[in-house]
Every structure is written in structure tokens, then in C-alpha cells.
N, C-alpha and C positions, 0 to 999 in steps of 0.2 A: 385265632391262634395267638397264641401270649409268644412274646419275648425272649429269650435267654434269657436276660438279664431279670423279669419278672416272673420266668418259669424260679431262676434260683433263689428270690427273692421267700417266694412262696417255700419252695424246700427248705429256707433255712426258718421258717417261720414253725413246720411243722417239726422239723427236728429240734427246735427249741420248746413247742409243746410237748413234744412225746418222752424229750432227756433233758430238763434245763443244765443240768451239769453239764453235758457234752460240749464243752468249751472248746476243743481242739475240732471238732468238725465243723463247730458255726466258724470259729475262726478262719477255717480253708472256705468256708463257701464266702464270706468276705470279701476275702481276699480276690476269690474269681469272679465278685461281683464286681469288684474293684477295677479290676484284668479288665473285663470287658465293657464297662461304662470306658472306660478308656479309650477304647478301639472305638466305643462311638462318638466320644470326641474328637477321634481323628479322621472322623466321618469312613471307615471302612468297612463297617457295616449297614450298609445302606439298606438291605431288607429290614432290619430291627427300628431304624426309624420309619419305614413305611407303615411297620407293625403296630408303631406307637404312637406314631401321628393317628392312625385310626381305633387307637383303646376304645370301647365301647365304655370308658368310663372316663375318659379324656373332655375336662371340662368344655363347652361349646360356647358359643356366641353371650348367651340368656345368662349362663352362670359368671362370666367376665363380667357382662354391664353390669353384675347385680352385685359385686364383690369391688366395682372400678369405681363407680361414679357415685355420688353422693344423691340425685336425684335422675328419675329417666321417665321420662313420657312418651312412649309409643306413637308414629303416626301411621297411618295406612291408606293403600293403593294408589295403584298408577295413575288415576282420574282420565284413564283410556279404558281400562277393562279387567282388571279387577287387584285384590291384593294378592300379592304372592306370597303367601306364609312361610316358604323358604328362606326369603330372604325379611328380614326384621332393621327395624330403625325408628329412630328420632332426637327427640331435643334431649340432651342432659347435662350434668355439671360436673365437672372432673376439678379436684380441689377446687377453688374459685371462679374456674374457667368455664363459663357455657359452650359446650363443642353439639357438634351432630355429632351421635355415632352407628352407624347400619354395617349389620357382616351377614352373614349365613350364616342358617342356625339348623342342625341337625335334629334326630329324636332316638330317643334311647330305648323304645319299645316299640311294637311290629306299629300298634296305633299312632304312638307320635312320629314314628319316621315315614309313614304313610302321607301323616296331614302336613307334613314339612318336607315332604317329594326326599327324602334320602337328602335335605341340604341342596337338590340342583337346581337352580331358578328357571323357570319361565321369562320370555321377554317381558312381561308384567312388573318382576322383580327386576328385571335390570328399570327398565324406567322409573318403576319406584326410587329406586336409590338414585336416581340422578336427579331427581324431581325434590328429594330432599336434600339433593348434595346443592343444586340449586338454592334451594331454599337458604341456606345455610349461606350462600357465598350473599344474597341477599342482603342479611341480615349481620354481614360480617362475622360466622363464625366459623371456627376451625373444623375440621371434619376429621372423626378418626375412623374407620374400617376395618373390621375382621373380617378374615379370608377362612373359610372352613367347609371346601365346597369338592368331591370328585371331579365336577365340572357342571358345564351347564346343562339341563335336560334338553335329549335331544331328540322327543318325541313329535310326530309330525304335528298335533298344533301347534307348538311350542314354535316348528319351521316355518307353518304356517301364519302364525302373527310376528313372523320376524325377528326370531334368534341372533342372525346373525346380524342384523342391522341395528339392535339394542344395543348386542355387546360394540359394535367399532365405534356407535352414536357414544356409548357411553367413555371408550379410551379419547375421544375428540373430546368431550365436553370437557373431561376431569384435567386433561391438561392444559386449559383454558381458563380453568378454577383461581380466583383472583384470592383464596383463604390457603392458607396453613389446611395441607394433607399428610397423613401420618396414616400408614398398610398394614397392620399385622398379620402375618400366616400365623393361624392357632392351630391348625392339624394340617388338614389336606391342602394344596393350594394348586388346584387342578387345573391346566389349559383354559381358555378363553372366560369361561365360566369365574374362575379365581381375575383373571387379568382384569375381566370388566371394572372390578370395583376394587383393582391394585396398582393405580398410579396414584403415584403420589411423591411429596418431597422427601420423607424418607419412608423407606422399606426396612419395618422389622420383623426377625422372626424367631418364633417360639424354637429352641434348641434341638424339641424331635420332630419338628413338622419337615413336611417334606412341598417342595414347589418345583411344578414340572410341566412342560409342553401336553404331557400324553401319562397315563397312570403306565406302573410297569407291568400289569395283564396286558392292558392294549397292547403295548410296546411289543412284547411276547407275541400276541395272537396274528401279527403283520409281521412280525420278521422271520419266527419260527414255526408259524403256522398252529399254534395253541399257545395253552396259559401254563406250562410248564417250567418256562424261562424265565419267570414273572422275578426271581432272584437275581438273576445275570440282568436281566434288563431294567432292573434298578441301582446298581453299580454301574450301566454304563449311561444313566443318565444324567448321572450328576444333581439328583436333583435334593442332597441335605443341605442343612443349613452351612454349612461348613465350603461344601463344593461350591454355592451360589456366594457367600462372603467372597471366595476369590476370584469366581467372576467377576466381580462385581456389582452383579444383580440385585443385592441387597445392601443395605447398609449396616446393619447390626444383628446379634442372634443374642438373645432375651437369654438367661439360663431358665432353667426350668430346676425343681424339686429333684434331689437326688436320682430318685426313683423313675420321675418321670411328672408330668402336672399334674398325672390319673390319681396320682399315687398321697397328692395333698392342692386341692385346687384353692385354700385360700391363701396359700405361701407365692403360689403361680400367678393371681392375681396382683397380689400387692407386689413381686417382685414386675411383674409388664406394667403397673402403675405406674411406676416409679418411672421406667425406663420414658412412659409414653409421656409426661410431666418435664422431665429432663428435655425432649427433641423439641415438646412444644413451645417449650421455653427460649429452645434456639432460634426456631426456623420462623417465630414469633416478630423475631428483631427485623425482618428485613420487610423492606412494601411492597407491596403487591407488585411493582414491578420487576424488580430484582427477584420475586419468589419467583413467578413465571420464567426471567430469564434461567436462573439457578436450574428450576423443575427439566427443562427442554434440554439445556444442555447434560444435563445427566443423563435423561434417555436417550441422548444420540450418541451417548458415549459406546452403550452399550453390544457386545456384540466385534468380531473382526472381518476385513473382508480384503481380498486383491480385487485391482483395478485390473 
């Protein structure tokens, strides 16, 4: 299902083919294109970025590395039990800088999102990426991570070699990470699944992605007893980029291409380039002691409670 904003997008395109002179009708569709990228700047349309966080044409993990980094060499499996093709990584070079970078990577056809499970890892993929994220602190290098995932598969092998022990093995180890960590959400950044491989020093995120506890079908199917709500129960999750910047929960929200990243994915790149060059440069400065402290007390900040 498209958008508003890329159903109008699309109508002012064919009303431009069909009349180029009709200047006063592309002008008003404009303008409510305008109207409404607005509203999602103000984050109060939250179904339109769930919509657009999941564009079936919304750049993924593969199209970032290959637009970010100046070199990238792939590594694979967990050296327990096999590779998880959902999730992808290895060594690369980001301007000057040798970093690791591993996210979730999606497929754009019934065959590749077959062979890449829809994006949801296996416990295989979380060990992978920690087995590289390891690596990486090894060898002293900074680690970056894309987040692009509904969540983790929660298929009974998947329970059975230990889902849930990967993902909390994998939140212990990352905050223990003696390198520079830098998170991006590139679209989805679903419960556990997303969390595994999103601590980090800072958390960025792409302007339509959305990052949530629970997707808002779920949310719907447990409160209201179906997937009808799936609107309302993403307004009250809070979970755009906008609602989580006041949280707190994040640190920064990337802009993205007018339109949306779908809309021009190498404008999308170089502008999160830029962004992920800038923090690395920051969070660069301080030693490994002070990053640990700095990393811990940010996530304890996180969250209110009474005593």
C-alpha cells in the first residue's frame, strides 16, 4: 500500500504527462504534498511512516554498503552452525577509516526474500554478528550496524537453537565493546530482533523508519483482537523517528530525500554518510574507558519509573 504522500506524488506525475500546461493543478497537488510531508515531520502521521519504512523499494542494508563505503569484503557464519543470509557483514573502509559494518538485509522478490527469511535472523545471525563485532573490537575497529529487520524469526528451530539466548548474549556483549558503535534504523527496527545488533554509542535514524517493541499488526491482533487497528496502534506507539528523538531513545534522525530514500537511494546514502563520518569522528576521541562509561550510562538513562 503506497503512501499519501507517494499515492500524490504519483498523481501529480500523470497529470503532468497527460496536460503539461496544467500548471494550477500540479501547483495545488504541491502544495498538499507539502501539507503533508509536514504532518510527517511532526511525526503525526505515524501509519505513513510505517508505510515507508517498508517501501518495497526503500534502499536495504546491500544498497547502503555499496553506495557508503569505499571497499567491503563479506565474511560468513557463525563457526557454530551455519550462515545466516538474513543478516550480512564484514570488514570495510568508510573514507579512511577501516570499520566492521553488519545490518539485516531484506529481498525485493518472492526468491530473494525467501533466501534472506523476510530480513528475520536466526540465532546463527545474531552470533554471526557478534563473532564479527568481536572481531572487530580485536583488531580495534569501529563497528557501524544497520537495523532493517520486522524482527527476529520466531520459528521453532530458530527456539530451538536459542533465539532468545543469542539475542540478550548479543545486548551483554555489545555493551562491553571496548570500539566505537554507531546503530542505524534504515526501515524497520522491530523488537528484539532489531535490538540485538542496536546498542551502541550513538543511535541513528533514518527520518521514515520506524523502531518499536512490537510491529502495529501485532499490537492490534493482542489488544483488539485482529489487524484492523494496526493504524491506531501505531500512533500510540510512538514508535517514528520524531517520537523516539524525545524519548530519548535515539540520538539523531538522518533526513532522508524529499520523497522518501525509495524515492532517490544515492542522495540517501551520501546524506547517512556524512551523518555516520561526523559521530565517528566524535565518539572517536574518547578511550575505551570513557566510551564504556559514556555507552552504560546512556542506557540507564533510558526509560521512567516510581520507587
Amino acid at each position: 500500500m503506497n503512501s499519501p504522500v507517494e499515492e500524490l506524488v504519483q498523481l501529480k506525475e500523470r497529470v503532468r504527462q497527460l496536460s503539461p500546461e496544467a500548471a494550477v493543478e500540479i501547483a495545488e497537488l504541491e502544495e498538499r504534498i507539502a501539507q503533508l510531508e509536514t504532518q510527517l515531520e511532526k511525526g503525526t502521521l505515524a501509519w505513513d511512516h510505517v508505510q515507508l519504512s517498508r517501501h518495497e523499494q526503500r534502499p536495504y542494508t546491500l544498497d547502503y554498503i555499496k553506495r557508503i563505503f569505499n571497499i567491503f569484503r563479506p565474511l560468513h557464519g557463525d563457526r557454530k552452525y551455519a550462515d545466516d543470509t538474513a543478516m550480512v557483514g564484514g570488514l570495510a573502509v568508510l573514507g579512511d577509516r577501516p570499520i566492521m559494518v553488519l545490518g539485516q538485509q531484506k529481498g525485493r522478490n518472492t526468491k530473494e526474500r525467501l533466501y534472506r527469511n523476510y530480513g528475520m535472523s536466526k540465532p546463527e545471525g545474531y552470533r554471526k554478528s557478534i563473532r564479527l563485532m568481536k572481531l572487530a573490537e580485536k583488531f580495534n575497529r569501529p563497528i557501524v550496524t544497520f537495523v532493517d529487520t520486522p524482527g527476529a524469526y520466531p520459528g521453532m528451530g530458530a527456539e530451538e537453537r536459542g533465539q532468545a539466548e543469542a539475542i540478550a548474549y548479543n545486548l551483554r556483549a555489545m555493551s562491553r565493546l571496548r570500539v566505537p558503535i554507531i546503530v542505524t534504523i534504515l526501515g524497520e527496527g522491530g523488537s528484539g530482533g532489531a535490538l540485538a545488533i542496536g546498542v551502541g554509542d550513538r543511535i541513528l535514524m533514518l527520518q521514515h523508519s520506524i523502531y518499536s517493541v512490537i510491529s502495529p499488526e501485532s499490537c492490534s491482533a493482542i489488544l483488539w483482537k485482529d489487524q484492523q487497528h494496526a493504524e491506531q496502534a501505531a500512533h500510540s506507539l510512538k514508535l517514528t523517528a520524531k517520537d523516539l528523538q524525545r524519548f530519548g531513545v535515539i540520538d539523531e534522525i538522518v533526513p532522508e530525500p524529499p520523497e522518501g530514500a525509495h524515492a532517490d537511494w544515492d542522495q540517501a546514502a551520501s546524506i547517512l554518510r556524512d551523518h555516520l563520518i561526523r559521530n565517528l569522528d566524535e565518539i572517536s576521541r574518547l578511550d575505551s574507558d570513557e566510551l564504556l562509561k559514556v555507552r552504560r550510562e546512556k542506557f540507564r538513562r533510558l526509560g521512567t519509573f516510581l520507587e
